[in-house]
C-alpha positions as CSV (number, residue, x, y, z in Angstrom):
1,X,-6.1,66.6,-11.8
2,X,-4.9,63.9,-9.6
3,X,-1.7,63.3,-7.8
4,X,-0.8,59.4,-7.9
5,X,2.0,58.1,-5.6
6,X,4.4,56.2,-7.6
7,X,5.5,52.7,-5.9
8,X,9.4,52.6,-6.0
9,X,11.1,49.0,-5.5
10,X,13.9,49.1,-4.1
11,X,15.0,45.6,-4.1
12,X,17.4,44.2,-6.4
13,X,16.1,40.7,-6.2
14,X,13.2,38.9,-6.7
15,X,10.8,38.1,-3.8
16,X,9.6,34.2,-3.8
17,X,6.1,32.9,-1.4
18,X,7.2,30.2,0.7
19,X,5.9,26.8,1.7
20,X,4.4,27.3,5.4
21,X,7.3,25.1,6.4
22,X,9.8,27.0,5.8
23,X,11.5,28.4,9.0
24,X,14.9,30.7,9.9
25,X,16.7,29.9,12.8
26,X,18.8,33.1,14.5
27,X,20.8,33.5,18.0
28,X,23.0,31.9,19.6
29,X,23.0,28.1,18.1
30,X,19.8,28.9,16.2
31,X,18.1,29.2,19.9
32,X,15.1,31.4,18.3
33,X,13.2,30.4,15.7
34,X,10.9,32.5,12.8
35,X,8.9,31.9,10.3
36,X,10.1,32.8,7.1
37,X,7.4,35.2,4.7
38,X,9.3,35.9,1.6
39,X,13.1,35.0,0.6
40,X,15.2,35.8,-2.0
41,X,19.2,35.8,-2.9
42,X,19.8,39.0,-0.8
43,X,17.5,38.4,2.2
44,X,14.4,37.2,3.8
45,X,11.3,38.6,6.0
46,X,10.5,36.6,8.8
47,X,7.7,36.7,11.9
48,X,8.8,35.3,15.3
49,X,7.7,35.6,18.2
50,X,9.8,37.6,21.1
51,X,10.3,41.2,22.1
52,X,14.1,41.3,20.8
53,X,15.4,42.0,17.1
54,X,17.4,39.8,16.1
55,X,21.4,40.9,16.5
56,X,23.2,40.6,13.5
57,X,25.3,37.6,13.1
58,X,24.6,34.2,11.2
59,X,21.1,32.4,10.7
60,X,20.3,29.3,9.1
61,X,17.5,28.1,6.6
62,X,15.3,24.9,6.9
63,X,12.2,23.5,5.8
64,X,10.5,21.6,8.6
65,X,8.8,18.9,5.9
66,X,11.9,18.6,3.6
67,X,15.6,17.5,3.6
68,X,16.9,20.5,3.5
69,X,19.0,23.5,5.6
70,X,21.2,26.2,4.8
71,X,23.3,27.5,7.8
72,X,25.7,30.1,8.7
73,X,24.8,32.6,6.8
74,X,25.9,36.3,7.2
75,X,23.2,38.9,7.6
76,X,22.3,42.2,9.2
77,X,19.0,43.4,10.1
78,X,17.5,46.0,8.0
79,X,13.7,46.0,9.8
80,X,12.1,45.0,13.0
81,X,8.9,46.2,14.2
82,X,5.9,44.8,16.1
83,X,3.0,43.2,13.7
84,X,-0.8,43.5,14.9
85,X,-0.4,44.2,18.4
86,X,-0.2,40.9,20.5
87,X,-1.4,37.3,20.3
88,X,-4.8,36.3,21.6
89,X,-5.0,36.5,25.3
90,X,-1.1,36.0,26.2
91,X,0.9,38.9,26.5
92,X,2.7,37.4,23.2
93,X,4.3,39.8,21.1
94,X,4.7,38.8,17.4
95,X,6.9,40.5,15.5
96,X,8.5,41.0,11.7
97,X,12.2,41.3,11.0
98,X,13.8,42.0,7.3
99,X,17.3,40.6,7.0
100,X,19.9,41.2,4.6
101,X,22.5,38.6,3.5
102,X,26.2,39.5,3.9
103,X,28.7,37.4,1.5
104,X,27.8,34.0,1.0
105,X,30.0,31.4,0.1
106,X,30.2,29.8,-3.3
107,X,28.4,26.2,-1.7
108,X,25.1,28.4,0.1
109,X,24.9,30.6,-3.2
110,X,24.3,27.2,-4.9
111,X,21.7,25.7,-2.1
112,X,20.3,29.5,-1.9
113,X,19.4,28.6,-6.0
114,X,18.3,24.8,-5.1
115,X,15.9,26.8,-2.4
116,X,14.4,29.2,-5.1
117,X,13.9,27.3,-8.0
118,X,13.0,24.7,-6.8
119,X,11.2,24.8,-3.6
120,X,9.8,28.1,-3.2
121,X,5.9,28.6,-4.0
122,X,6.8,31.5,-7.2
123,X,7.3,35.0,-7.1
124,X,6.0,37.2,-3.5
């Protein structure tokens, strides 16, 4: 008889795929900049390029091909870890963060649902 691993989720929200476009800003005055891999109403995953996490603190939301941005929201880092060794022949180091939102306000809850219904490439 076979064993087989069960996959437990443990995400209470739905993952969306989106547009290539779609970036996070972090740091002080959005000074870093990451490409966002998956979102959804409790947090995102992001790759950027850079050899520190990012600090927990406020990031903002923006798609570089559309009108629209989401700032100052609350988060705290739940993962951060180097992804495939480094870039080409730079000494580059690309790496993958998972964020969790803190509280957001009543206005970027409603642009947070603007961003997954409606421009968000279905479910991750």
């Amino acid at each position: 008889m076979t064993a087989t691993k069960e996959i437990v989720e443990h995400r209470r929200n739905t993952r969306f795929q989106v547009p290539k476009s779609a970036f996070v800003g972090f740091g002080p005055y959005d000074a870093k900049v990451g490409q966002i891999i998956d979102v959804s109403m409790g947090g995102l995953a992001f790759r950027y390029v850079g050899t520190e996490e990012p600090s927990n603190g406020e990031l903002s939301i923006f798609l570089a091909e559309r009108d629209f941005y989401v700032g100052q929201i609350p988060f705290r880092t739940i993962s951060d870890f180097e992804i495939a060794g480094k870039t080409s022949s730079t000494s580059v180091t690309l790496r993958r963060s998972g964020v969790q939102f803190g509280k957001l306000t009543d206005h970027q809850t409603s642009q947070m649902e603007h961003f997954l219904n409606s421009l968000t490439l279905g479910e991750a």
